[in-house]
C-alpha positions as CSV (number, residue, x, y, z in Angstrom):
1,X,102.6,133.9,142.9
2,X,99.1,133.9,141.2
3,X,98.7,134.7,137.8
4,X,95.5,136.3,136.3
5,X,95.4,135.6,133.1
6,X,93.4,137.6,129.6
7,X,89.7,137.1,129.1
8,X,90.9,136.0,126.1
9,X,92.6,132.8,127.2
10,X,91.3,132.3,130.9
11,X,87.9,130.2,129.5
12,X,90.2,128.3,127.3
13,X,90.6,124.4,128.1
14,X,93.2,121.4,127.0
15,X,92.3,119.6,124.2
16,X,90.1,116.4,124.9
17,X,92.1,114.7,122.2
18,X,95.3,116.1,123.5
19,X,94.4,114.4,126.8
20,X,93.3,110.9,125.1
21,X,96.3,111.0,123.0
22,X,98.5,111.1,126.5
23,X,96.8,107.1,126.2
24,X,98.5,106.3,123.0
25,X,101.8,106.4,124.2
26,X,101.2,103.9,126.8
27,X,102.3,100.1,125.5
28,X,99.8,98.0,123.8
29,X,97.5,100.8,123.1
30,X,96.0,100.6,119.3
31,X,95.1,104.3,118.8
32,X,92.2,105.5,116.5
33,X,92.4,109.0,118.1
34,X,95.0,110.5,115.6
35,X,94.0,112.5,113.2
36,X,97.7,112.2,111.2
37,X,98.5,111.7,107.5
38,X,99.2,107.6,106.9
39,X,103.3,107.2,107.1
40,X,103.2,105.4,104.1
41,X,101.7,108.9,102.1
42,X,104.8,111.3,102.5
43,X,107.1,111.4,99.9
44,X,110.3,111.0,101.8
45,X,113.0,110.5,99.0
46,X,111.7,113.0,97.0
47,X,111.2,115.8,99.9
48,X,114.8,114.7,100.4
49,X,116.1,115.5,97.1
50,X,114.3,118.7,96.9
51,X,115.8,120.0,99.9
52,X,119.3,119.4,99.1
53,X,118.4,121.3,95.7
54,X,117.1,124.0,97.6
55,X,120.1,124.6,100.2
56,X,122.4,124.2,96.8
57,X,120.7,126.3,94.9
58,X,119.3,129.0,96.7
59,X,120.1,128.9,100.2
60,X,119.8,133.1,100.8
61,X,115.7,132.8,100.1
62,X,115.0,130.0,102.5
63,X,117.3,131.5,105.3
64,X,116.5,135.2,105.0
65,X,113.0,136.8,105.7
66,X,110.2,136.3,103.3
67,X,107.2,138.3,102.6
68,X,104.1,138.2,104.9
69,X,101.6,137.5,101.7
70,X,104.0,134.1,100.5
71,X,107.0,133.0,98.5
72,X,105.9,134.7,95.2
73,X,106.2,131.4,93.0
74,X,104.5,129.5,95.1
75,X,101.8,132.3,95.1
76,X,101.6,132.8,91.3
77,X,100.8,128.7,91.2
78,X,98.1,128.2,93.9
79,X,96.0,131.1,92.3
80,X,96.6,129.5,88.8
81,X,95.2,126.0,90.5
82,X,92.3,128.2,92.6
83,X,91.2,129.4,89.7
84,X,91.4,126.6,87.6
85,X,88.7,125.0,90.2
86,X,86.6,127.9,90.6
87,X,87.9,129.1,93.7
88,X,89.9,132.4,92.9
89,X,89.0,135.7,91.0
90,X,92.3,137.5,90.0
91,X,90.2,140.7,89.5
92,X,88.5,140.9,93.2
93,X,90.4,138.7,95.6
94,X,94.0,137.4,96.6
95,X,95.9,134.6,98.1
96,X,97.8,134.7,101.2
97,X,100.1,131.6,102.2
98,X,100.0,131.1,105.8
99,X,101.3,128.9,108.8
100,X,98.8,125.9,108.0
101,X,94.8,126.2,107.1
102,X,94.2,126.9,110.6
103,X,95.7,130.3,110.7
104,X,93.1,131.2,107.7
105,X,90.2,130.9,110.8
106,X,92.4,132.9,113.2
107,X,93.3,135.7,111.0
108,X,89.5,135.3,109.8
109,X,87.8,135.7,112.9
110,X,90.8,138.1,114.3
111,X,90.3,140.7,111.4
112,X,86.1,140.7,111.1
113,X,84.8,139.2,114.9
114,X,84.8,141.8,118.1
115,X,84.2,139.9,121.1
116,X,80.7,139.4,121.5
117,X,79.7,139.0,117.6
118,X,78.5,135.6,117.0
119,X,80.3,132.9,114.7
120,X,77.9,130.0,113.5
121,X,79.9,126.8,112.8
122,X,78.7,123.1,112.1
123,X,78.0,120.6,115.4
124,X,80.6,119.3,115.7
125,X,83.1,120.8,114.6
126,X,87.1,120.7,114.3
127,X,88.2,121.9,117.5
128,X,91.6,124.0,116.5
129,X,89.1,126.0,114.5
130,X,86.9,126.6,117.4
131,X,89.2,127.5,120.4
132,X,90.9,130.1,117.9
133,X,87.6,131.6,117.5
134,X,86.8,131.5,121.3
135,X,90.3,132.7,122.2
136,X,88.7,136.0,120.5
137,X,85.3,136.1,122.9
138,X,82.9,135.7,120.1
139,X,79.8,134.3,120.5
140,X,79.9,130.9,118.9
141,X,76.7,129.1,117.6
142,X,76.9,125.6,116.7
143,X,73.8,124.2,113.8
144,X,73.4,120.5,114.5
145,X,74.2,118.7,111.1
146,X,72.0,116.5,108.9
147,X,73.2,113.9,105.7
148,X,73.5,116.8,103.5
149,X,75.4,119.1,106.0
150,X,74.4,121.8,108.2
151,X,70.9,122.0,108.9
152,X,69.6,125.0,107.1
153,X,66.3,125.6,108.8
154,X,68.2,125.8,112.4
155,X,70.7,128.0,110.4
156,X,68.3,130.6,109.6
157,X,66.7,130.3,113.0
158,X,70.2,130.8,114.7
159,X,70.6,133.9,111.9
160,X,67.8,135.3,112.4
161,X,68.4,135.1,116.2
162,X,72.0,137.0,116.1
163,X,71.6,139.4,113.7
164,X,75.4,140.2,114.9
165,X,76.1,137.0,113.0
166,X,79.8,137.8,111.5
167,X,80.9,134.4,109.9
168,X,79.6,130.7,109.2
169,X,82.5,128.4,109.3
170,X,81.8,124.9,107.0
171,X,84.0,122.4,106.5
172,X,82.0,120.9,103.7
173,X,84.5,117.7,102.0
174,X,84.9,115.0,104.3
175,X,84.2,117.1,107.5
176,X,86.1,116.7,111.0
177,X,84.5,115.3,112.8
178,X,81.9,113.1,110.6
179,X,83.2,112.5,107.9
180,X,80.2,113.6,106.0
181,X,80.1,116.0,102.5
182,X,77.7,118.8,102.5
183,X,75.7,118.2,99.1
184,X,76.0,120.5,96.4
185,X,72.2,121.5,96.3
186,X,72.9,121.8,100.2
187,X,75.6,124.4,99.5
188,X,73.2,126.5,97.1
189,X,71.1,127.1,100.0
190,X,73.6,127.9,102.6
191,X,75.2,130.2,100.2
192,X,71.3,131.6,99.7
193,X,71.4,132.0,103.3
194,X,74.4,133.6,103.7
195,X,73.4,136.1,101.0
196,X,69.9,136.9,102.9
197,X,71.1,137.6,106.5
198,X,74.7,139.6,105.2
199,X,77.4,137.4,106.5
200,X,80.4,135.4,105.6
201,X,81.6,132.3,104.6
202,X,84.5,131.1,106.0
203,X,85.0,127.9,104.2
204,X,87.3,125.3,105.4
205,X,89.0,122.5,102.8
206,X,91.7,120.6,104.1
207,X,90.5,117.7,102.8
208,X,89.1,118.1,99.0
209,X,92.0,116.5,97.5
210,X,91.7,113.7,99.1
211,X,87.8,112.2,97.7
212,X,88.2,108.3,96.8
213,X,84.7,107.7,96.3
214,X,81.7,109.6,94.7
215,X,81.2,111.9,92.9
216,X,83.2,115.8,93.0
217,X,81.1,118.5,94.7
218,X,81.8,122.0,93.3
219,X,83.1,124.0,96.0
220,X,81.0,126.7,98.4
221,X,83.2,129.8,96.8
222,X,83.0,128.4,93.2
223,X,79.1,129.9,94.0
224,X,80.3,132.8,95.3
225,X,78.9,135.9,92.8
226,X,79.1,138.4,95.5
227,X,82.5,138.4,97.5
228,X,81.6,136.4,101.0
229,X,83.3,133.5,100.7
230,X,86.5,133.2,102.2
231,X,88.4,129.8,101.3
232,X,91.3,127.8,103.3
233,X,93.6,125.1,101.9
234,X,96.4,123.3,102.6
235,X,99.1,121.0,102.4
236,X,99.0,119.1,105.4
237,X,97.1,116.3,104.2
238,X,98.6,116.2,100.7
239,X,102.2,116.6,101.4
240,X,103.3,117.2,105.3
241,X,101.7,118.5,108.0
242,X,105.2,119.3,109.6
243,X,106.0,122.0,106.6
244,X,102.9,124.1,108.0
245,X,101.7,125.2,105.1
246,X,97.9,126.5,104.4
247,X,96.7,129.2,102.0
248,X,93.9,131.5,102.3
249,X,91.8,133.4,99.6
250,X,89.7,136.3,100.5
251,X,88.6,139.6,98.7
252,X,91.1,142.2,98.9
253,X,89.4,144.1,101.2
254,X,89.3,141.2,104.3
255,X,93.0,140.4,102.6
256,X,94.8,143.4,103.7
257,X,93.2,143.1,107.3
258,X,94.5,139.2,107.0
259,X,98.2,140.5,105.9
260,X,98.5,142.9,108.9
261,X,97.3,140.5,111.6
262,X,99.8,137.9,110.1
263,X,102.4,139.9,110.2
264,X,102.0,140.5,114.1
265,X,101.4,137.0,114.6
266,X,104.4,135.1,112.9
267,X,105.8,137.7,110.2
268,X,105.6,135.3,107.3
269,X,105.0,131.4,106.7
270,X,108.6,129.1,106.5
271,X,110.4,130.1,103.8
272,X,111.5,126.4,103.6
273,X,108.4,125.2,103.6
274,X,106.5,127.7,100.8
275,X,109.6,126.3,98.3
276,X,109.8,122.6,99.2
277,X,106.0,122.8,98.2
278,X,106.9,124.6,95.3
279,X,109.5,122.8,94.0
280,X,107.4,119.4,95.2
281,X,104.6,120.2,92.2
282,X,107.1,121.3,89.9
283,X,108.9,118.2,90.6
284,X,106.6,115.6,90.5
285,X,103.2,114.6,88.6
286,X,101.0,116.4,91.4
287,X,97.6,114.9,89.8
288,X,99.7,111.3,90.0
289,X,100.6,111.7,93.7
290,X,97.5,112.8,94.7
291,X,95.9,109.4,93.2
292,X,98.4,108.0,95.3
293,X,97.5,109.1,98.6
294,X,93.6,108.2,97.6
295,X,94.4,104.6,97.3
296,X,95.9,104.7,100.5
297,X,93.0,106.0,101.8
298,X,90.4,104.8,100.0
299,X,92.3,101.4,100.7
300,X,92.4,102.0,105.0
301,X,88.5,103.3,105.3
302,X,87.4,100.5,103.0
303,X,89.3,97.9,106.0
304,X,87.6,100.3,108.8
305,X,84.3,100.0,107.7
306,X,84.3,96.0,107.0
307,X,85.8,95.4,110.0
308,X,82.7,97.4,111.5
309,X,80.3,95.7,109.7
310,X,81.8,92.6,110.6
311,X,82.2,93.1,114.2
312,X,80.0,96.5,115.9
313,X,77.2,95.6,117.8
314,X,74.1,96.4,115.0
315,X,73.0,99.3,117.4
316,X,75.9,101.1,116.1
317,X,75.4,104.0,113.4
318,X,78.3,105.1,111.5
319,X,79.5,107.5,108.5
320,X,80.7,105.8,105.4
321,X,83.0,108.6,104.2
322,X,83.9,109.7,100.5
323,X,87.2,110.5,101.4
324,X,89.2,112.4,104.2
325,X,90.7,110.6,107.1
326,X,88.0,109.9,109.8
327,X,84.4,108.4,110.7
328,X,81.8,109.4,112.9
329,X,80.1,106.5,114.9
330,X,77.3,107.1,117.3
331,X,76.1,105.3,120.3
332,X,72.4,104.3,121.5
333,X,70.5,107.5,122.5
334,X,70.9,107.8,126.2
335,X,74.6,106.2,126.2
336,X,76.8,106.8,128.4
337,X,79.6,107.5,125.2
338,X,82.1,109.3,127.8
339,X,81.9,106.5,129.8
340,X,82.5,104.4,126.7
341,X,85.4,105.6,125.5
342,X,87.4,106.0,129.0
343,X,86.0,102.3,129.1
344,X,88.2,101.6,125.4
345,X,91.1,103.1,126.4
346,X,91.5,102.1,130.2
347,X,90.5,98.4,129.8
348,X,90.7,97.5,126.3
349,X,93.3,99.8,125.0
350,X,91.7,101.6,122.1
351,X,91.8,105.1,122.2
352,X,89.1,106.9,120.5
353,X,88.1,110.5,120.9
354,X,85.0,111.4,122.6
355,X,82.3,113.7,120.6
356,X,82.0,116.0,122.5
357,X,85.7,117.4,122.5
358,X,84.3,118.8,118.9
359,X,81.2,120.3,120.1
360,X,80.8,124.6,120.7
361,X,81.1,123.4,124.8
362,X,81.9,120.1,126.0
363,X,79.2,119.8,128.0
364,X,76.7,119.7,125.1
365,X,75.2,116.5,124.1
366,X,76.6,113.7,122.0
367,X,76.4,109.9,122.2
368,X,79.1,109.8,118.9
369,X,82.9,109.2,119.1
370,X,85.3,109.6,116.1
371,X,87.9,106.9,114.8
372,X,90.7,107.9,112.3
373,X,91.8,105.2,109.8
374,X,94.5,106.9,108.3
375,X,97.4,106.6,110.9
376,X,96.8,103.3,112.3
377,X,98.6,100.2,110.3
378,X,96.3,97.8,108.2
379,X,97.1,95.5,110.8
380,X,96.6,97.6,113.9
381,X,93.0,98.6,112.3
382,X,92.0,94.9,112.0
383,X,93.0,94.3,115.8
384,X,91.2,97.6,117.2
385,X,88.2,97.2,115.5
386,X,87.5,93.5,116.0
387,X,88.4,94.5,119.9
388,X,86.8,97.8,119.8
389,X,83.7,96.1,118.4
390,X,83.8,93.2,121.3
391,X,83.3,96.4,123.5
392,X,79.8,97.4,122.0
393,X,78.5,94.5,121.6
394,X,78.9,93.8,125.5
395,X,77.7,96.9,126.3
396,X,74.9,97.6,123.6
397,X,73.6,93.9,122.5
């Protein structure tokens, strides 16, 4: 039989870093293609305790159905810490906890995109984010970024071009792909911009907890004074990715469009996962543990980066990240940086992911790859880079 399948879905293709990850399982291969919390950050002992307590003590709330907006608790505390940082106005907006930060852009884009409005995002871009938005038809833009972020005078071009512009999605901490921090005076004017042409925000934080160097950039919503800015967290990097946790803030309005669509989608998040989360900053000292995971971090990029230094071929340009998990490095203009990468993973088993798997269509332009520092072992990032490095300096020097 043939199946025809929805316009929705029929233009939709495998992830490129699904398909270099099929690599990593293969032996010998040192993968840099991850984009995985370091083993060494979870908590296991104490996620173990706190499960135990939770099946002892309340065992009804984590087995029965739970609301569609979030366990309550958990609620009350995230808008507490939101609006601690700026990021939440009791009086105008609400929280929703949801199935991981991605489910923020799908229920986003779902609720305020028809297919055919356009959706501006950065290029490149994390590419969960922008096969939900495609898997809804819209017409998505990407603005080439600059060292402070998203250029804004090809932002206002592509505004002013599609005045059916619904959203802007920014990932400005520690972006995925790049690694690179939109600057705060760089924010200002993207908000400015989203103030002149009528759109929305849709900003995108998975990583903000997670700076280990610089200075602390107030946030796109703390700017927001007129109600479009929608904000996504999470707890993936910060605690487990497994739990699928996220949290999304919008005005009321967008958040009652938000509620429904979730509650078609998956009902409500995991019960177990909104209390161990909970329970887990309850529990422990939350400001301590995130330090924690810093060092770990700050500790793996600072090996990355020396061991590029040390060994890349000089022709190579690279990201030197404030926090997050990942760097951005980019090949000779003209490169052949497909080519490149098959070449790492085929013959010198290094797996990297290719550019342009985060780009609006893979057949766009890039001569950059991305490498992940946080999953591989201190040792395993010494090997790959020194070999990795070997690679450009045959092909580039």
């Amino acid at each position: 039989m043939q199946y025809t399948f929805s316009e929705k879905v029929s233009h939709l293709q495998a992830s490129a870093i699904r398909e270099i990850l099929k690599f990593t399982s293969v032996p010998g291969v040192i993968s840099f293609a991850a984009g995985n919390p370091a083993p060494e950050a979870f908590p296991v002992e104490t996620i173990r305790e706190i499960s135990a307590e939770i099946l002892e003590k309340d065992p009804i709330a984590l087995l029965q159905y739970g609301i569609t907006e979030g366990y309550l608790p958990l609620r009350d505390l995230m808008k507490k810490r939101m609006e601690l940082q700026g990021n939440f106005k009791p009086d105008t907006e609400e929280l929703i906890i949801t199935s991981g930060a991605q489910q923020v852009m799908e229920l986003a884009c779902k609720s305020l995109c028809n297919a055919g409005d356009t959706l501006i995002c950065e290029a490149p871009s994390f590419i969960g984010s922008l096969n939900a938005f495609k898997s809804y038809n819209v017409n998505l833009v990407g603005v080439p970024l600059d060292e402070e972020g998203m250029n804004p005078e090809l932002l206002e071009e592509a505004l002013k071009a599609n005045p059916n512009t619904k959203l802007i999605y920014l990932i400005p901490n520690f972006q995925n792909p790049t690694g690179k921090t939109t600057s705060f005076a760089r924010r200002k004017v993207l908000y400015a911009l989203a103030q002149k042409y009528n759109t929305i925000i849709l900003e995108d934080n998975p990583y903000g907890d997670l700076r280990f160097a610089g200075e602390n950039v107030p946030s796109i919503k703390s700017l927001d004074t007129d109600n479009r800015v929608i904000y996504a967290g999470s707890f993936s990097k910060i605690l487990s990715p497994g739990i699928r946790v996220g949290y999304g803030i919008a005005p009321k309005e967008i958040m009652a469009k938000m509620v429904v669509c979730k509650q078609v989608s998956d009902v409500h998040t995991s019960n177990y996962g909104q209390m161990l989360a909970y329970a887990f900053m309850q529990k422990v000292d939350f400001d301590a543990h995130l330090a924690n995971l810093r060092a770990i971090y700050q500790q793996k990029a600072e090996r990355m980066l020396s061991g590029i230094e040390n060994y890349f071929s000089d022709k190579i340009a690279y990201t030197r990240p404030e926090g997050g998990l990942f760097l951005w490095c980019t090949l000779p203009e003209g490169s052949d940086m497909t080519g490149f990468c098959q070449k790492a993973v085929q013959e010198y088993k290094i797996a990297v992911v290719p550019g342009n798997a985060f780009m609006v269509s893979e057949s766009d332009i890039t001569y950059s790859f991305r490498l992940n520092y946080s999953t591989p072992t201190d040792d395993a990032i010494d090997k790959g880079i020194a070999i990795l490095g070997q690679l450009t300096k045959n092909m580039f020097d």
